[in-house]
C-alpha positions as CSV (number, residue, x, y, z in Angstrom):
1,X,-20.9,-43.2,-23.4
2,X,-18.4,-41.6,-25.3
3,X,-15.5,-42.9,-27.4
4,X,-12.5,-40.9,-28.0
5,X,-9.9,-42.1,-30.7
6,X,-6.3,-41.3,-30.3
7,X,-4.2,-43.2,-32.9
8,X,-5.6,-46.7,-32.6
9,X,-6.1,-46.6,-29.0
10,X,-9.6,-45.9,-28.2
11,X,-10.6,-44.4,-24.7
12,X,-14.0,-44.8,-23.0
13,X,-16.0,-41.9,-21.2
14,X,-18.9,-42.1,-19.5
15,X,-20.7,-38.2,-19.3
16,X,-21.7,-38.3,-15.4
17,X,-23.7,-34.7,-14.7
18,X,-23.1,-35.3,-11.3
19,X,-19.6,-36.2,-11.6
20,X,-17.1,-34.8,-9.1
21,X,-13.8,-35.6,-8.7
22,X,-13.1,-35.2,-5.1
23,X,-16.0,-37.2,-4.4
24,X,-15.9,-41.1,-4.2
25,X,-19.2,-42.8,-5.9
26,X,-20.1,-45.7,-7.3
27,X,-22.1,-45.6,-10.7
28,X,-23.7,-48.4,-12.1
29,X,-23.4,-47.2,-15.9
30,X,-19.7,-47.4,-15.4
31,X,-19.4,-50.9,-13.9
32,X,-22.1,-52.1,-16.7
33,X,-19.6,-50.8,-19.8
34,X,-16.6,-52.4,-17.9
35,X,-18.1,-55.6,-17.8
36,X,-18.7,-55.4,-21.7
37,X,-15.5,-53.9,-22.5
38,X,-14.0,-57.5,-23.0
39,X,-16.8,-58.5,-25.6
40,X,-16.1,-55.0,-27.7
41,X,-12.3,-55.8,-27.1
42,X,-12.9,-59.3,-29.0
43,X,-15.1,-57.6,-32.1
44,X,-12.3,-55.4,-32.3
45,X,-9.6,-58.1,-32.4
46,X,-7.6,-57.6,-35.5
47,X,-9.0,-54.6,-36.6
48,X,-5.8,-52.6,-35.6
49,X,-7.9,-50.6,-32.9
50,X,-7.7,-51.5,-29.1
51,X,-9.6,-50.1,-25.6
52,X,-7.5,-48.5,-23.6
53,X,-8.0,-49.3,-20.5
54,X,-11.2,-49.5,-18.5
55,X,-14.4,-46.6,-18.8
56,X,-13.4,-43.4,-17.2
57,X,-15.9,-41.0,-15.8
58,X,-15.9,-37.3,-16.5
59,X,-18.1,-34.5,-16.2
60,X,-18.5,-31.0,-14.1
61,X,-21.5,-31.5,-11.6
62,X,-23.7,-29.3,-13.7
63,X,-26.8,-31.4,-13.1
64,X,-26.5,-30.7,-9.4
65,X,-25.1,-27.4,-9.8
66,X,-28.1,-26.1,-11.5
67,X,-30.4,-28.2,-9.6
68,X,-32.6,-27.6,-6.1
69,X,-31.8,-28.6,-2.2
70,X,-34.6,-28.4,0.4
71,X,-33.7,-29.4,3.9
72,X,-37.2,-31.3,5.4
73,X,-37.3,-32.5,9.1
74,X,-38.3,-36.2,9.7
75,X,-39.1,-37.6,13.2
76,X,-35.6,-36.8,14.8
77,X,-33.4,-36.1,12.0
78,X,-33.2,-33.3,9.5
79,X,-32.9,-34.9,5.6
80,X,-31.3,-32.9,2.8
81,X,-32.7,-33.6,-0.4
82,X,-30.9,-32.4,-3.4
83,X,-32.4,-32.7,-7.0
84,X,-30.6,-32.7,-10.1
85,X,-31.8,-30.3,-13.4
86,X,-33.0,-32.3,-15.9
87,X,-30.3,-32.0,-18.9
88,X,-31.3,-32.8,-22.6
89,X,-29.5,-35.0,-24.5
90,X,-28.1,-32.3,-26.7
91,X,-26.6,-30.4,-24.0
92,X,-24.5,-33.3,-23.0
93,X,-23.3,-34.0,-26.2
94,X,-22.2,-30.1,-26.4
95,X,-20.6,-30.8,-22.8
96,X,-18.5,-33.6,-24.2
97,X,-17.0,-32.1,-27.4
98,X,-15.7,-29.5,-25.2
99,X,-14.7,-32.0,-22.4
100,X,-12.9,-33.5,-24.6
């Protein structure tokens, strides 16, 4: 999770490695950091910052991008597996600043 400060407004990203913008996915990170977005709204009551708006997802599908398909066949139907690369922490945060 990654706050970005413009003014007073403060926006709320979530880093998702698999994160594609054409695609339509549900994450639960993103729903979780909604739901607590009205507690971090009343800390910051009077404070002269604000949330804008709910948690946005970004990222560029690197995880996937970098990571492994195999195609297996089970009983009548063929499965495609895909497997993300395992991305350290730091590398994320590097991601970010430039994201954003």
């Amino acid at each position: 999770v990654i706050l970005h400060r413009t003014g007073n407004a403060v926006s709320v990203w979530i880093y998702d490695p698999n994160f594609d913008p054409n695609q339509s996915h549900w994450v639960h990170g993103q729903k979780a950091v909604n739901d607590a977005l009205p507690g971090v709204r009343r800390l910051l009551a009077n404070t002269g910052l604000s949330i804008d708006g709910q948690a946005k997802l970004f990222g560029n599908g690197l995880q996937t991008a970098l990571g492994s398909t195999s195609v297996h066949r089970r009983r009548s139907a063929v499965v495609t597996e895909r497997r993300g690369y395992p991305i350290c922490g730091a590398v994320v945060h590097m991601v970010t600043e430039i994201w954003l």
